[in-house]
C-alpha positions, 0 to 999 in steps of 0.5 A: 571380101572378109579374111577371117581369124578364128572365131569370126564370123559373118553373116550370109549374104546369099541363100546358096553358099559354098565352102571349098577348102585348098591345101597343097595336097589332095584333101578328103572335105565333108560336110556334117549336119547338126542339131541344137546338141551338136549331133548328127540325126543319122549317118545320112547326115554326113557328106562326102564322096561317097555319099555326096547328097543330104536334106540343103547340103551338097559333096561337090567333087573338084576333080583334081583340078579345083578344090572340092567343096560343100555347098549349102542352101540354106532354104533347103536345110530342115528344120531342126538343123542349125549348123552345118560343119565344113571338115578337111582332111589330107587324102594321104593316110596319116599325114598331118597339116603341118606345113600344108595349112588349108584356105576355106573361101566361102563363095555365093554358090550362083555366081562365085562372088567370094564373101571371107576367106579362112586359114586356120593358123599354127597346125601341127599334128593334126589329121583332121579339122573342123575349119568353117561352120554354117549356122543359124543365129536369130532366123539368120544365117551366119559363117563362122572360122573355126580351126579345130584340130584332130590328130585322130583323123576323120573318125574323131571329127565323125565320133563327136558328132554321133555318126557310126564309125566301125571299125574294120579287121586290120589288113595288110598294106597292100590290101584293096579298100573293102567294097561297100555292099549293093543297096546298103540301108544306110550309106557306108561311111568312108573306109578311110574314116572307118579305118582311122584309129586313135593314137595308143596311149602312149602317144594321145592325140591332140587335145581339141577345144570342146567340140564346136561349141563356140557358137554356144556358150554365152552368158545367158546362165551367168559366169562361165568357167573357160577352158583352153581355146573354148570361146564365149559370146558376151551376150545375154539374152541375144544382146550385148550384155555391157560395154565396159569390162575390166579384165584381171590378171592374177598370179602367185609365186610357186616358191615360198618367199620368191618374188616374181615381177609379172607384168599384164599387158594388151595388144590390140590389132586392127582387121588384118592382124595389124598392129596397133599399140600395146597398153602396159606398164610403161604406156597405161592409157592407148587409143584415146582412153579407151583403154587403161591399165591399172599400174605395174605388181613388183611381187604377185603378192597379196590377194585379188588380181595383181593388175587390172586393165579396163577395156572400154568396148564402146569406145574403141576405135571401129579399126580396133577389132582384136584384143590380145591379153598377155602376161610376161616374167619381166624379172626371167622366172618361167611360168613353171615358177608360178602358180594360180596364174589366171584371168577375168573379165569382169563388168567394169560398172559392178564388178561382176566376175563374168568369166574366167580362166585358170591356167592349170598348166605351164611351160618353162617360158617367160611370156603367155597369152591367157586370153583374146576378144575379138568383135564380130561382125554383128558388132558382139564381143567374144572371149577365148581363152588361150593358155598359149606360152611364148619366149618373151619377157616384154609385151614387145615379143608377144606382138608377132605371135599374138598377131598369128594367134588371132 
């Protein structure tokens, strides 16, 4: 059995799967069937409750006393269909995750061999999630954790997949769920989804990541912009596109003439979120070598990157499957006195700049993780840009949070 972080996957061992999802409390677990754009055909590509069949993919119904799930067989999926997305939601109207995570276990739907688990970590406001995708990749089926969170409910899962959702009359508390009418031509969608408005814009709804498009970016087009926690895959034309990378780490000070020592680090985890040892200023070799750092900037001053930490994939340990980039105000300053911070990975051999990340917000903290990489199991690399602020001035701080982050 496989735990799961957020942007792993495995392959599918076994035709027929199921993904039931528990939590706490009662969840709402639908299952979405997508094309290569990301969209459903037609409403009669959403399952759930009420509408618990479609073309390979099955709403099957706990009762209460089990978790409800989604069960997929792969052989029966049509053609143009190449991921199907497990979503959750809580049953109660408005009640976020936070404090109630969900665990997704992917089983063998003959024999209820489990094959990964997933709990998506860090959830706060939000109402809804995206938690496990089934998708196609080279003529093979693949499992893949997700963690994608919506405050808008259901109907902002169902929205950016292109199902219909309308909006009805506004009723009062007590006021019964309208019936759906006899016969419909298309399958109503859920009254609750339909029900779910957005927030008002006083109060905007969490920002996701781009919609599911983890599985698709890649360097098949060549250098890729990253935003905040979307993901790309460091292959080219199906296969690993290099071995070493160096990752760049710049920044400069946001106030005329105010030095700030920053100081870049990475982390690197074993399978189980385990610590294994950190490379920076004060360590700049780990893991036999494979990798180094380049030395510590007392300023951010000058130009290009301001530290440099070489990462040699193909010599990492085969336990080192997880790599956090930190970087931490030594000297106390808050990252709001800092501008241009960003990251990038570059081809260690040319140095080719193949992605990059600008962090174009910050928050009044003394650490931040910009980026992680994680290997799959297929052995590929992937990058995520995080952005994700910490109170920390030394990479010793960042250990723990980076560990939950994977």
């Amino acid at each position: 059995m496989t735990a799961m972080t957020p942007g792993s996957n495995i392959p599918l061992s076994a035709a027929r799967v199921a993904v039931d999802v528990a939590a706490p409390v009662r969840l709402d677990v639908s299952g979405l069937l997508l094309t290569a754009d990301g969209k459903v055909r037609s409403d009669d590509d959403f399952i759930f409750y009420n509408q618990p069949t479609g073309p390979g993919v099955t709403y099957r119904s706990g009762g209460g006393a089990a978790p409800d799930a989604i069960v997929v067989d792969t052989a029966a999926v049509p053609p143009g269909i190449e991921k199907i997305v497990v979503t959750a939601s809580p049953d109660a109207a408005g009640q976020t995750f936070q404090g109630i995570e969900p665990t997704a276990t992917i089983r063998n739907a003959d024999d209820g061999t489990v094959l990964a688990t997933f709990t998506p970590p860090r959830l706060g406001a939000e109402t809804a999630l995206v938690i496990v995708e089934v998708y196609l990749r080279g003529g093979a089926w693949k499992a893949r954790a997700v963690g994608q969170g919506y405050a808008n409910g259901l109907a902002g899962i169902a929205t950016d997949f292109g199902v219909s959702v309308d909006e009805e009359p506004a009723a009062t508390p007590a006021a019964a769920p309208v019936a759906a009418p006899p016969a419909p031509a298309a399958p109503a969608v859920d009254p609750r989804v339909a029900a779910t408005t957005p927030p008002p814009p006083s109060a905007p709804p969490v920002a996701p990541a781009a919609p599911v498009s983890t599985g698709k970016i890649n360097l098949d087009k060549g250098r890729v912009n990253l935003q905040k926690n979307q993901t790309v895959s460091l292959v080219k034309g199906g296969r690993p596109l290099l071995s070493q990378v160096k990752m760049g780490l710049g920044w400069e000070p946001a106030y005329r003439g105010k030095d700030i020592d920053l100081d870049a680090s990475v982390i690197a985890y074993g399978p189980q979120r385990n610590h294994l040892d950190s490379c920076y200023f004060g360590k700049l070799s780990i893991l036999n070598g494979s990798i180094k750092h380049s030395g510590d900037n007392l300023t951010g001053e000058g130009a290009g990157d301001d530290e440099v930490i070489v990462v040699d994939l193909g010599r990492l340990p085969a336990d080192a499957t997880g790599l956090v980039f930190t970087v931490n105000s030594f000297s106390g300053q808050k990252f709001t006195e800092v501008a241009k911070a960003y990251c990038r990975l570059m081809d260690a051999a040319t140095g080719e700049e193949l992605v990059r990340f600008d962090l174009t917000t910050a928050e009044p903290q003394t650490g931040v993780m910009m980026a992680k990489l994680i290997k799959q199991f297929s052995g590929e690399w992937e990058m995520t840009a995080m952005g994700e602020f910490v109170k920390s001035r030394t990479v010793r701080g960042m250990v723990k949070p980076a560990a939950q982050a994977l």
